[in-house]
CHARMM internal coordinates of N, CA and C (Angstrom, degrees):
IC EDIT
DIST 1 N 1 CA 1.4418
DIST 1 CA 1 C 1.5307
ANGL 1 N 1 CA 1 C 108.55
DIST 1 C 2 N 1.4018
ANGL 1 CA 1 C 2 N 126.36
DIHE 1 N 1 CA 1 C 2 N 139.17
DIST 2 N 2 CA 1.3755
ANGL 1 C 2 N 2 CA 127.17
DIHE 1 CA 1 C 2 N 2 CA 174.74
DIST 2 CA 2 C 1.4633
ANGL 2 N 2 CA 2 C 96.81
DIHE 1 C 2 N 2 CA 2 C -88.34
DIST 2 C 3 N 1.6320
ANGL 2 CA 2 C 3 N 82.36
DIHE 2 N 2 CA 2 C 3 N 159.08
DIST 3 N 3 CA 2.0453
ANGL 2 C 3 N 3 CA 102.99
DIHE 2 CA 2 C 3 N 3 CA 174.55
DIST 3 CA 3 C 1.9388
ANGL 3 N 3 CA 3 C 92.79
DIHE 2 C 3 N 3 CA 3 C -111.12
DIST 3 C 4 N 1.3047
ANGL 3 CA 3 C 4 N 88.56
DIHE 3 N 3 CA 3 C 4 N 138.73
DIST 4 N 4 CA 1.5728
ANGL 3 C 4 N 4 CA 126.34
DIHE 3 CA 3 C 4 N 4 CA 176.50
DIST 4 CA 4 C 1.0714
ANGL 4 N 4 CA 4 C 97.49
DIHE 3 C 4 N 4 CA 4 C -87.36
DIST 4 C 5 N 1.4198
ANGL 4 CA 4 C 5 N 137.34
DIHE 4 N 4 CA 4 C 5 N 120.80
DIST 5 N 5 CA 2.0834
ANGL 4 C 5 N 5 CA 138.63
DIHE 4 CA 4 C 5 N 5 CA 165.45
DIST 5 CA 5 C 1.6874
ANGL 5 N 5 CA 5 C 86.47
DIHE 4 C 5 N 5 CA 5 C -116.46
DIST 5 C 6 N 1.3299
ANGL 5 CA 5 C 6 N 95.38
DIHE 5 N 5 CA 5 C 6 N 148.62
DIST 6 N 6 CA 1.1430
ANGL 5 C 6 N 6 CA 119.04
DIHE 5 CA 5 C 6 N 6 CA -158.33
DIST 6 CA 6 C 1.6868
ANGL 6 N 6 CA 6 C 93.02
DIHE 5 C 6 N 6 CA 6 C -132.82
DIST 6 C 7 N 1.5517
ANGL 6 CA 6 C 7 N 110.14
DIHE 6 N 6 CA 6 C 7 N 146.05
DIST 7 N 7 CA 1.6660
ANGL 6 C 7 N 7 CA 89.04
DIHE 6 CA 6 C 7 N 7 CA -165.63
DIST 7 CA 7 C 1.8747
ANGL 7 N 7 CA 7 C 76.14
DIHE 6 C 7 N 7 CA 7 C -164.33
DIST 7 C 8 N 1.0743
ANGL 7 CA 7 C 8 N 106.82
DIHE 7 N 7 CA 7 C 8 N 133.23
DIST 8 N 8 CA 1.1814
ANGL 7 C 8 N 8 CA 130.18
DIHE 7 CA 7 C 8 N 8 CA 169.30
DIST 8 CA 8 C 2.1910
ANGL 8 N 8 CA 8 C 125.00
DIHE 7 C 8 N 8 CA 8 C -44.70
DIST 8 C 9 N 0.7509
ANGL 8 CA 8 C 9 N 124.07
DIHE 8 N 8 CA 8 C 9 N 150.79
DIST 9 N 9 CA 1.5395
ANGL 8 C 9 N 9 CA 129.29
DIHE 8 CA 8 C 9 N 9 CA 151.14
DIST 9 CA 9 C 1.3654
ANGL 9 N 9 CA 9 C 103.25
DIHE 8 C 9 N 9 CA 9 C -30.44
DIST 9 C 10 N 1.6415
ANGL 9 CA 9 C 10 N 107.33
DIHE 9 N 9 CA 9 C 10 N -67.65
DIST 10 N 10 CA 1.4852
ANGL 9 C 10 N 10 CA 104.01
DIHE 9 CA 9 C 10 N 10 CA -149.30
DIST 10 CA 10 C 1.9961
ANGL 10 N 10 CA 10 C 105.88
DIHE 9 C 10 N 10 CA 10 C -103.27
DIST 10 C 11 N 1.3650
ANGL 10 CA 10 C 11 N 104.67
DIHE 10 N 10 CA 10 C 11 N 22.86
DIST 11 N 11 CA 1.2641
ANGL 10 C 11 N 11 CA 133.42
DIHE 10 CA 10 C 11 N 11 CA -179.26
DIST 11 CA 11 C 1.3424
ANGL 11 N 11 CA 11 C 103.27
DIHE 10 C 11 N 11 CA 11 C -90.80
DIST 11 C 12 N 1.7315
ANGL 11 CA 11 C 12 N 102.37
DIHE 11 N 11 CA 11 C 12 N -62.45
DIST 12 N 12 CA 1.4628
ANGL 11 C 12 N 12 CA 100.36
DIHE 11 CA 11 C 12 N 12 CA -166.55
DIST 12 CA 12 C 1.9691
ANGL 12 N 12 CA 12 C 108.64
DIHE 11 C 12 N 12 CA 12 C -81.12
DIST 12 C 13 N 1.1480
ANGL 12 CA 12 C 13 N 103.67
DIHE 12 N 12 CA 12 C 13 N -25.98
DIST 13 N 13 CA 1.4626
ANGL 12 C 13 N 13 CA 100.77
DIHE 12 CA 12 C 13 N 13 CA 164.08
DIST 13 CA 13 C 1.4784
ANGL 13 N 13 CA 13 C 116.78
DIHE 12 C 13 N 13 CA 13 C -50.90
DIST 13 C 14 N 0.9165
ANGL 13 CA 13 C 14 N 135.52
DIHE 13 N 13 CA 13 C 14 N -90.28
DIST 14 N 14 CA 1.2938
ANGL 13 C 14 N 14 CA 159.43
DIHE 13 CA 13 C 14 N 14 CA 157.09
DIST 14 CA 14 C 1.6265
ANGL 14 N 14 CA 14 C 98.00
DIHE 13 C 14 N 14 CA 14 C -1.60
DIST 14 C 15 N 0.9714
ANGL 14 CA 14 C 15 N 124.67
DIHE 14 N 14 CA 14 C 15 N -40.37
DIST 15 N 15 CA 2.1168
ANGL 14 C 15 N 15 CA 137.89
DIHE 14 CA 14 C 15 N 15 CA 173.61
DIST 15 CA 15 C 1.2434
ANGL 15 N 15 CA 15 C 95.67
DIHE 14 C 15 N 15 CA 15 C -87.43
DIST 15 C 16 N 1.2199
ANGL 15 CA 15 C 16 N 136.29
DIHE 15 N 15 CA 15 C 16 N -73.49
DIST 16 N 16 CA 1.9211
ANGL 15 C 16 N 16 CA 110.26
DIHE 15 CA 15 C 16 N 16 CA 169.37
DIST 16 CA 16 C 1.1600
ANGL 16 N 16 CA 16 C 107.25
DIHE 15 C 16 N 16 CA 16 C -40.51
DIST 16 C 17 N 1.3033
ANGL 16 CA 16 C 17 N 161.01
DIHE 16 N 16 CA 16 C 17 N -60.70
DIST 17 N 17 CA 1.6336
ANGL 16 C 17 N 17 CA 162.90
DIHE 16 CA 16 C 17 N 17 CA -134.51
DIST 17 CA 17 C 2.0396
ANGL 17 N 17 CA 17 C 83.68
DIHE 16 C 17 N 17 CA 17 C -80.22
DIST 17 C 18 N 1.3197
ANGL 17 CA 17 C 18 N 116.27
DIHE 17 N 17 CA 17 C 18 N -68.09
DIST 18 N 18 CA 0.9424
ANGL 17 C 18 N 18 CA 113.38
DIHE 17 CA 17 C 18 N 18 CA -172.71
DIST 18 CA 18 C 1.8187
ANGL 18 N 18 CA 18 C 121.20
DIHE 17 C 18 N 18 CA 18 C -48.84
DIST 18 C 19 N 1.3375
ANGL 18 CA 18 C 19 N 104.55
DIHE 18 N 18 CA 18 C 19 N -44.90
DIST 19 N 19 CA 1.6399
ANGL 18 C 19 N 19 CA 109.75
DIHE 18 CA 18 C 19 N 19 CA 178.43
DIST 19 CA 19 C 1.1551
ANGL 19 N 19 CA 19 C 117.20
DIHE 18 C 19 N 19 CA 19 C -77.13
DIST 19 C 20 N 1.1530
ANGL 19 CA 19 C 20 N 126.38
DIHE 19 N 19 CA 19 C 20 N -8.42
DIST 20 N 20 CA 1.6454
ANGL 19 C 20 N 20 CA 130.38
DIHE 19 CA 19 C 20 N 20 CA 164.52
DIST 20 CA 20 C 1.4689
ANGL 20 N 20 CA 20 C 123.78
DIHE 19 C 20 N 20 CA 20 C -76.28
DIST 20 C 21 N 1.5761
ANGL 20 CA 20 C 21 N 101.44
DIHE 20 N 20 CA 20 C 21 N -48.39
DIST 21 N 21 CA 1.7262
ANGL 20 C 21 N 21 CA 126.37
DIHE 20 CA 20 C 21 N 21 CA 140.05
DIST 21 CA 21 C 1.8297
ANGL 21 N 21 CA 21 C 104.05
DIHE 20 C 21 N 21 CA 21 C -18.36
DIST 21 C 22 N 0.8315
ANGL 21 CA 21 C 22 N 104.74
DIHE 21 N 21 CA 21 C 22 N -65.20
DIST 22 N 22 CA 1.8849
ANGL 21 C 22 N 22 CA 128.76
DIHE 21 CA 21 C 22 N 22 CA -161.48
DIST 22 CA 22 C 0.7394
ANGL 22 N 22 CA 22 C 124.54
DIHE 21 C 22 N 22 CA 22 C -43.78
DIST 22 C 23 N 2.1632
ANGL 22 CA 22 C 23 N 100.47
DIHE 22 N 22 CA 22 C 23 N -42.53
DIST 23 N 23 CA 1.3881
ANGL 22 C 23 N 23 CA 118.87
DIHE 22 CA 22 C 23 N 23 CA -151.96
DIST 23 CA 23 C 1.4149
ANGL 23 N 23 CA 23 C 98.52
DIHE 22 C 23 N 23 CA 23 C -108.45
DIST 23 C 24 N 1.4428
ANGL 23 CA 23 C 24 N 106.13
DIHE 23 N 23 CA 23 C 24 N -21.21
DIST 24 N 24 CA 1.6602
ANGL 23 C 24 N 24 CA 98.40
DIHE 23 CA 23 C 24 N 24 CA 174.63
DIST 24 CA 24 C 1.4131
ANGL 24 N 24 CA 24 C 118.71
DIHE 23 C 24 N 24 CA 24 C 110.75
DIST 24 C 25 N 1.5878
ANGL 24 CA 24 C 25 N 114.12
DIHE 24 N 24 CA 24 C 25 N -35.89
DIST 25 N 25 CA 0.9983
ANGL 24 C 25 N 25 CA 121.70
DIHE 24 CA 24 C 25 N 25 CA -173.14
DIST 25 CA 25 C 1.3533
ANGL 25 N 25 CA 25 C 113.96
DIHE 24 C 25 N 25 CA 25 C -124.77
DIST 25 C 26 N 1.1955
ANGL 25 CA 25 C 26 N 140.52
DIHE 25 N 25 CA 25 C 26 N -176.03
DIST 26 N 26 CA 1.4128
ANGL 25 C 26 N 26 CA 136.51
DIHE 25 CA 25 C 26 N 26 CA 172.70
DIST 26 CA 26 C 1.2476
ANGL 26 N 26 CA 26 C 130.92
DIHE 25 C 26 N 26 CA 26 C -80.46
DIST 26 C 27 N 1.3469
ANGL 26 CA 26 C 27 N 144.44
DIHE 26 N 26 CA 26 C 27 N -173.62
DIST 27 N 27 CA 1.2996
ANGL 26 C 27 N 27 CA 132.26
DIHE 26 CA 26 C 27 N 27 CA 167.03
DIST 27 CA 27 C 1.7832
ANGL 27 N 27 CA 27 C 124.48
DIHE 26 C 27 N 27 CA 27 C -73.81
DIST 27 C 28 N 0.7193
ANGL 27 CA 27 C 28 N 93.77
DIHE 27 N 27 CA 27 C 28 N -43.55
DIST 28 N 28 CA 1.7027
ANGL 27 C 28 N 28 CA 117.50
DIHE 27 CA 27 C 28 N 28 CA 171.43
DIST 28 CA 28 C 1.7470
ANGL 28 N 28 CA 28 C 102.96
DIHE 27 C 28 N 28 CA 28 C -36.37
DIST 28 C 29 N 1.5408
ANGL 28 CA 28 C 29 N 105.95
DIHE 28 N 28 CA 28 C 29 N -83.98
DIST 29 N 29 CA 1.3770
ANGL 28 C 29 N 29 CA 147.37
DIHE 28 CA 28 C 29 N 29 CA 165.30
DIST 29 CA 29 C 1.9335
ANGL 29 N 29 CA 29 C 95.78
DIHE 28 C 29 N 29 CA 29 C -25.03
DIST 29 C 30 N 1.3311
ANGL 29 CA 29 C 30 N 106.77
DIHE 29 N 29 CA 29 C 30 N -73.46
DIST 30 N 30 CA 1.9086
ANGL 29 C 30 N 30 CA 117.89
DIHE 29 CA 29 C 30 N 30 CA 177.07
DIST 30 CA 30 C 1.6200
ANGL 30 N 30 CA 30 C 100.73
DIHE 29 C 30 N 30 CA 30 C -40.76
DIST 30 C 31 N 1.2777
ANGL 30 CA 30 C 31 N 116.96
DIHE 30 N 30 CA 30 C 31 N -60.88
DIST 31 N 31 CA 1.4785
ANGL 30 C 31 N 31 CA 129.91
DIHE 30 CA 30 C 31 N 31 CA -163.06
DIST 31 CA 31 C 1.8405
ANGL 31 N 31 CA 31 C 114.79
DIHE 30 C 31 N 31 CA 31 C -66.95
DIST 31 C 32 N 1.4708
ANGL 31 CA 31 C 32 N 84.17
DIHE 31 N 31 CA 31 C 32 N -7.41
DIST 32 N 32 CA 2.0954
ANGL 31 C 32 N 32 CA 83.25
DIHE 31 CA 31 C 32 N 32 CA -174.28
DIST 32 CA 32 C 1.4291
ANGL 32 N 32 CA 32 C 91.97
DIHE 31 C 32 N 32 CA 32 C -103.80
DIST 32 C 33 N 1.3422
ANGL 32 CA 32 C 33 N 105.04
DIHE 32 N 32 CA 32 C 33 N -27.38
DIST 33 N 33 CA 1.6968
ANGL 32 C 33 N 33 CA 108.55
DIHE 32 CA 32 C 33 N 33 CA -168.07
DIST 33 CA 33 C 1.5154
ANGL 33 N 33 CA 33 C 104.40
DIHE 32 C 33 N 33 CA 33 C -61.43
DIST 33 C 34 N 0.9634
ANGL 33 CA 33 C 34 N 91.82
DIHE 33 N 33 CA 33 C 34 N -53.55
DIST 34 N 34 CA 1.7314
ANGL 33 C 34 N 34 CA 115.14
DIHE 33 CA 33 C 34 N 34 CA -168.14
DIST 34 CA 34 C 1.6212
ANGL 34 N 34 CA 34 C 106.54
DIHE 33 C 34 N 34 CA 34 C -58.91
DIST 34 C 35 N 1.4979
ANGL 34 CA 34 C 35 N 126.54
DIHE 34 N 34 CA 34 C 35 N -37.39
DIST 35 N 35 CA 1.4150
ANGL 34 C 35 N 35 CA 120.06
DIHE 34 CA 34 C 35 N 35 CA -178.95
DIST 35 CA 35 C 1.7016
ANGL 35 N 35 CA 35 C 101.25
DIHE 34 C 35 N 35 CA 35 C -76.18
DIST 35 C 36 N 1.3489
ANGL 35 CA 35 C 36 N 99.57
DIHE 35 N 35 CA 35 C 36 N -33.92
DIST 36 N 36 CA 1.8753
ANGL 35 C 36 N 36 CA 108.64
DIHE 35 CA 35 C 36 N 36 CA 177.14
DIST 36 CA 36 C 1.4672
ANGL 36 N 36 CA 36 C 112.05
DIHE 35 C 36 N 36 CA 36 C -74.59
DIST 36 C 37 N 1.1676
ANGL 36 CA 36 C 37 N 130.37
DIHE 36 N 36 CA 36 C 37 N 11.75
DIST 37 N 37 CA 1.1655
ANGL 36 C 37 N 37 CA 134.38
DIHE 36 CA 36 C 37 N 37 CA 171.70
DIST 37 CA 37 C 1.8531
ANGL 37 N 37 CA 37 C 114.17
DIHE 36 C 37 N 37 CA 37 C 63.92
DIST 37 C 38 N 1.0168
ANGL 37 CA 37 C 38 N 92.23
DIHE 37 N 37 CA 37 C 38 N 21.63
DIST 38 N 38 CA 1.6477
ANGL 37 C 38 N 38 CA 95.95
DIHE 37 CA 37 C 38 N 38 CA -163.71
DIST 38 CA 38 C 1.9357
ANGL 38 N 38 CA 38 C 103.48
DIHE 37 C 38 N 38 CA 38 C -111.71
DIST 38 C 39 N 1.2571
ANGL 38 CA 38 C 39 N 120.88
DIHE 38 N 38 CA 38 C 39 N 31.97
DIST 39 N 39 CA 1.5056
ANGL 38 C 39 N 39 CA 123.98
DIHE 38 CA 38 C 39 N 39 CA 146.28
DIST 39 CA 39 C 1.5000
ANGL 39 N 39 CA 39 C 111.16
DIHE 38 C 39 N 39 CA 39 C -75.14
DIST 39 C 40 N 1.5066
ANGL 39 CA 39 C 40 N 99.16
DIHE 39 N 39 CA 39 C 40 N 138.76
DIST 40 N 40 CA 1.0991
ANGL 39 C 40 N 40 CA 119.73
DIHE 39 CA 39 C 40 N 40 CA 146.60
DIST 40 CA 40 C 1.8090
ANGL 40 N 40 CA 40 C 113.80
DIHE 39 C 40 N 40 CA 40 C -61.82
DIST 40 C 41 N 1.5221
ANGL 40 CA 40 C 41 N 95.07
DIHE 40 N 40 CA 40 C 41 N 156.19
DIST 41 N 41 CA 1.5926
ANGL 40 C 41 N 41 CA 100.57
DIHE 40 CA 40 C 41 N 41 CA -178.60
DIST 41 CA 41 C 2.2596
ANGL 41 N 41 CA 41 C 109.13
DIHE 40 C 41 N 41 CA 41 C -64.02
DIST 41 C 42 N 1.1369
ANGL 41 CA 41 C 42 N 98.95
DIHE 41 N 41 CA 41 C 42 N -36.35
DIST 42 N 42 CA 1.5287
ANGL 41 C 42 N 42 CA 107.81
DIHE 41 CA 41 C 42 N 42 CA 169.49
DIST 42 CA 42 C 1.5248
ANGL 42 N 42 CA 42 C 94.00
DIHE 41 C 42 N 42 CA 42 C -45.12
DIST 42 C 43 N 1.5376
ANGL 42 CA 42 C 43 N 115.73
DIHE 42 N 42 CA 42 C 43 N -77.51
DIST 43 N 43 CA 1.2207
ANGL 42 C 43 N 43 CA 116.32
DIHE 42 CA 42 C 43 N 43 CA -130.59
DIST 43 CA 43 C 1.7378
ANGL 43 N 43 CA 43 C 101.73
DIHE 42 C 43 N 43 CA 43 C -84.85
DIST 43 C 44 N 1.2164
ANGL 43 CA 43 C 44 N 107.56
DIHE 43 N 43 CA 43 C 44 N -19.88
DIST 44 N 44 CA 1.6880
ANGL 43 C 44 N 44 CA 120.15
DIHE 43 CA 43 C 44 N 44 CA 150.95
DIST 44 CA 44 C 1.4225
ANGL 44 N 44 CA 44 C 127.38
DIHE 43 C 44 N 44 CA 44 C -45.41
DIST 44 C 45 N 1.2185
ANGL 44 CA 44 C 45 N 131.25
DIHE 44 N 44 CA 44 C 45 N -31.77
DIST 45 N 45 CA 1.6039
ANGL 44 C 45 N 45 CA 156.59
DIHE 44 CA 44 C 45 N 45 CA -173.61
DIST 45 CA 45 C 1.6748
ANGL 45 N 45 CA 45 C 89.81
DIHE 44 C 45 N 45 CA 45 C -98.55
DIST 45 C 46 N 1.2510
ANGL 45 CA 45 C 46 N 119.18
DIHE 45 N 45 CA 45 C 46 N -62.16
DIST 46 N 46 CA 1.9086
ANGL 45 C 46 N 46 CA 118.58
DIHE 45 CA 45 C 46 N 46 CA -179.34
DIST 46 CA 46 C 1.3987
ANGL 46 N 46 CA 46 C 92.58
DIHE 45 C 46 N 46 CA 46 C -41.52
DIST 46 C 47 N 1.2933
ANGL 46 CA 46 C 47 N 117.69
DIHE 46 N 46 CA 46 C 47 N -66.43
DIST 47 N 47 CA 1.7345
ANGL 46 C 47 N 47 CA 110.27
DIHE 46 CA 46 C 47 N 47 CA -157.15
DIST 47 CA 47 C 1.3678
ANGL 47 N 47 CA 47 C 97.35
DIHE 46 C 47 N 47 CA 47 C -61.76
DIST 47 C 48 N 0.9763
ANGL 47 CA 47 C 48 N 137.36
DIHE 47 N 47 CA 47 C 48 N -60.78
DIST 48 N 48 CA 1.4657
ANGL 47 C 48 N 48 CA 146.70
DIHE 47 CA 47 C 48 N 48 CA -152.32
DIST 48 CA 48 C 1.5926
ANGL 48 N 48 CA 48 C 95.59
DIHE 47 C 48 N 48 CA 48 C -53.32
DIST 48 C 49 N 1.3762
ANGL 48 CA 48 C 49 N 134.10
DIHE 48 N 48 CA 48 C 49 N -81.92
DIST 49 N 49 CA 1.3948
ANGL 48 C 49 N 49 CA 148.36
DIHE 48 CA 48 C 49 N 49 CA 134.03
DIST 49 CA 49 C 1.9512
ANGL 49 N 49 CA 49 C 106.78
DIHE 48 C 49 N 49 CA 49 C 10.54
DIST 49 C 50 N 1.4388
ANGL 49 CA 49 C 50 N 107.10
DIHE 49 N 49 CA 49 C 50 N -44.43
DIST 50 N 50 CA 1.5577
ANGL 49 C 50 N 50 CA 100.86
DIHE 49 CA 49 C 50 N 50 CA 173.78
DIST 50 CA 50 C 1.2414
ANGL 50 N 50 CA 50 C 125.70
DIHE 49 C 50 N 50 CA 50 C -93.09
DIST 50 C 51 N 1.4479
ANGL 50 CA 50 C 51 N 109.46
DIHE 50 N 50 CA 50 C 51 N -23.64
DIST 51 N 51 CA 1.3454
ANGL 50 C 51 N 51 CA 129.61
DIHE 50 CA 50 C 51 N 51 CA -169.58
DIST 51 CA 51 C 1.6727
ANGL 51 N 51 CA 51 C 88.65
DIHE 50 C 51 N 51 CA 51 C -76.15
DIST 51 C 52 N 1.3732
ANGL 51 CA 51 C 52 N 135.69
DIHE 51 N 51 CA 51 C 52 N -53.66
DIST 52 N 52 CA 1.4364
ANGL 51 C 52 N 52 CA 131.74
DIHE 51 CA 51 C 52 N 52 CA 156.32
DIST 52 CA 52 C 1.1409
ANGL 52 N 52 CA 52 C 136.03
DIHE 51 C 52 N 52 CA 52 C -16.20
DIST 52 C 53 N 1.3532
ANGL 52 CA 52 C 53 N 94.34
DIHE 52 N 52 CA 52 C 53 N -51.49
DIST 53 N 53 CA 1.8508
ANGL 52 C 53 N 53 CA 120.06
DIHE 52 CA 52 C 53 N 53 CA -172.13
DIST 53 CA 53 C 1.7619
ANGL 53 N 53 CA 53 C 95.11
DIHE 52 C 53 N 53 CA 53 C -71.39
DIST 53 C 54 N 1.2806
ANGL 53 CA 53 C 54 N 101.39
DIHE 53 N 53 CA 53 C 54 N -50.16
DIST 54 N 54 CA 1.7589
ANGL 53 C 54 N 54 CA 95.20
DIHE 53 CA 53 C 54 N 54 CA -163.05
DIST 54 CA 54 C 1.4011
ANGL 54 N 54 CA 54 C 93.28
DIHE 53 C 54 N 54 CA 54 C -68.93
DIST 54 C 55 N 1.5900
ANGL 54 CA 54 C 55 N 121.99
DIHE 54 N 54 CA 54 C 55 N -36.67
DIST 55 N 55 CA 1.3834
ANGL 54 C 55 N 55 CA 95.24
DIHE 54 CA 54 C 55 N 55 CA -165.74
DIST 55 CA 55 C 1.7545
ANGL 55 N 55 CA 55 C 110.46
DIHE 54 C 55 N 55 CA 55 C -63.35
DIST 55 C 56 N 1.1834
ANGL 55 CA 55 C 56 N 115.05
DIHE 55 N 55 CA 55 C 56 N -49.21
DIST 56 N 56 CA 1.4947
ANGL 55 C 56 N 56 CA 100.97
DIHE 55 CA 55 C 56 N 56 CA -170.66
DIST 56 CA 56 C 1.9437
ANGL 56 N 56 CA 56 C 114.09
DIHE 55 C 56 N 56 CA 56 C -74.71
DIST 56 C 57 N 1.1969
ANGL 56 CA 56 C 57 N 105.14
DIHE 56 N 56 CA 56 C 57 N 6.45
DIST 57 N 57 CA 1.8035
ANGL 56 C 57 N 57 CA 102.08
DIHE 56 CA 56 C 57 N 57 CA 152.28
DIST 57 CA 57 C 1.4529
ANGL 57 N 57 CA 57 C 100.77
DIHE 56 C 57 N 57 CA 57 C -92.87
DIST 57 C 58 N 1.2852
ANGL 57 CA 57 C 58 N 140.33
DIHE 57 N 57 CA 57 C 58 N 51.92
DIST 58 N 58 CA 1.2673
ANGL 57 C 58 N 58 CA 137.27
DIHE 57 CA 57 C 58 N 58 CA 178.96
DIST 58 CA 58 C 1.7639
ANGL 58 N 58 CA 58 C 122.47
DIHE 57 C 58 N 58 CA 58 C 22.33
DIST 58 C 59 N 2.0071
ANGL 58 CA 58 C 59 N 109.02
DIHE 58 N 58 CA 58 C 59 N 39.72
DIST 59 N 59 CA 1.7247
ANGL 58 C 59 N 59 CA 92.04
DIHE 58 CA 58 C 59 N 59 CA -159.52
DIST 59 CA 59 C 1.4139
ANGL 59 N 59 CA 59 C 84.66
DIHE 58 C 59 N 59 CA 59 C -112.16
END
COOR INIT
IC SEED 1 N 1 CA 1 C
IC BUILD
């Protein structure tokens, strides 16, 4: 059986704030890298991990 975590608005904000922290660089900066193919495998997993986050804040 899987476990369901349940994580707040200001939970999951606060975990993007942190993985951006992570990556070193900004969002902007992550997002050019990433079409240029030039993430690291870390910072590849950060986006992926945020791109998550926004989806379930509906942004």
């Amino acid at each position: 059986m899987e476990t369901v975590i349940s994580r707040s608005e200001t939970e999951l904000r606060a975990q993007r704030q942190r993985l951006l922290e992570r990556a070193g660089i900004n969002e902007d900066e992550l997002r050019r890298r990433a079409e240029n193919y030039q993430l690291t495998a870390e910072q590849m997993d950060v986006l992926t991990t945020i791109d998550n986050i926004d989806f379930l804040l509906g942004e």
